[in-house]
C-alpha positions in Angstrom: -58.7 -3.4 99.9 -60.0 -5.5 102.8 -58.8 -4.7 106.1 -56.0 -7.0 106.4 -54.0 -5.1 103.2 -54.7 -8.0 100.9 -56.0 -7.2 97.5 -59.3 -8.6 96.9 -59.4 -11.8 94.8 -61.7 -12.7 92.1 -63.5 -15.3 93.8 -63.9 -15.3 97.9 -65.8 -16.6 100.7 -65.6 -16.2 104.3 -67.0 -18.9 106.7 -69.4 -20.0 104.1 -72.1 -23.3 105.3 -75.0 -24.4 103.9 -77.0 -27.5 105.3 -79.9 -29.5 104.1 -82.4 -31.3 106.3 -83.8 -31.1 109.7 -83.1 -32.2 113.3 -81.9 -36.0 113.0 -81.8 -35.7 109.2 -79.9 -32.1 108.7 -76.5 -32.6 106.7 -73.9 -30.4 106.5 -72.6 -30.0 103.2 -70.3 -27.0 103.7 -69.1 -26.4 107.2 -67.4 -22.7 107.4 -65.2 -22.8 104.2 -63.1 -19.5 103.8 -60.6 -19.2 100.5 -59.8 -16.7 97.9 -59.0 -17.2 94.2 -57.1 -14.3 92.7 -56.7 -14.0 89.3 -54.7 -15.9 87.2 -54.7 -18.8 89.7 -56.2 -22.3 89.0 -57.8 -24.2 91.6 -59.1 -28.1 91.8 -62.0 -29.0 94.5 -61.0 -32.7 95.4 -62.2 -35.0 97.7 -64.4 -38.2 98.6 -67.9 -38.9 97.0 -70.6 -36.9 99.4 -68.1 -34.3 101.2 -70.0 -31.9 99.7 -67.8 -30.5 96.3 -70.9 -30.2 94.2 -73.0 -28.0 97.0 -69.5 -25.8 97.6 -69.4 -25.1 93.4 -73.1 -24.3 93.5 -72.4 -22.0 96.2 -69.6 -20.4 94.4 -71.5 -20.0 91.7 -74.4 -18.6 92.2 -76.7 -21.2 92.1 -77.7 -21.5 95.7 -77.3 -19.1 98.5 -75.1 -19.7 101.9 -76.9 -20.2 105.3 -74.3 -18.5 106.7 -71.1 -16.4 105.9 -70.8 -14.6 102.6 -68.8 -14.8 99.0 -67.7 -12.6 96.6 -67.2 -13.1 92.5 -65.1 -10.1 91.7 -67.5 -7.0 92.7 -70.6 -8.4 93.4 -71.3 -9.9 97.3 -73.7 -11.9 98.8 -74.5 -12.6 102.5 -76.4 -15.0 103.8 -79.9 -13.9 104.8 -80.5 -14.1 109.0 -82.5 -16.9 109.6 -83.2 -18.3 105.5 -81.7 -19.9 103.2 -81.8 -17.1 100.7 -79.6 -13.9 100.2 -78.4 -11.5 98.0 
């Protein structure tokens, strides 16, 4: 159980970002998201073309790692690596 009593859900991040780009071109897709799923529950990612849904699913899934803050799919965590793109 994390420290604040809570069981730990299936799905979580904490502060999660990930940009893309550099200096007057960097975007940011994903600006410090923190949620948990727990099991059972069903959740919809909604919102305008470009804010950024597609990059947060990727994210949740697996398919690209954080800059920063770190995520959790049931047992296995991942971390964003100090200074890369790329964690694990």
């Amino acid at each position: 159980m994390p420290s604040d009593g809570q069981p730990l859900g299936v799905l979580e991040t904490h502060a999660v970002s990930r940009d893309f780009g550099r200096g007057s071109r960097e975007v940011h897709a994903v600006r410090g998201v923190t949620l948990r799923v727990s099991r059972g529950e069903v959740v919809a990612v909604m919102g305008p073309s470009g804010c950024g849904k597609t990059t947060l699913l990727h994210l949740l899934g697996g398919l690209e790692a954080p800059d920063a803050g770190r995520e959790a799919l049931g047992n296995h965590r991942r971390r964003a690596a100090p200074g890369g793109r790329t964690g694990q």
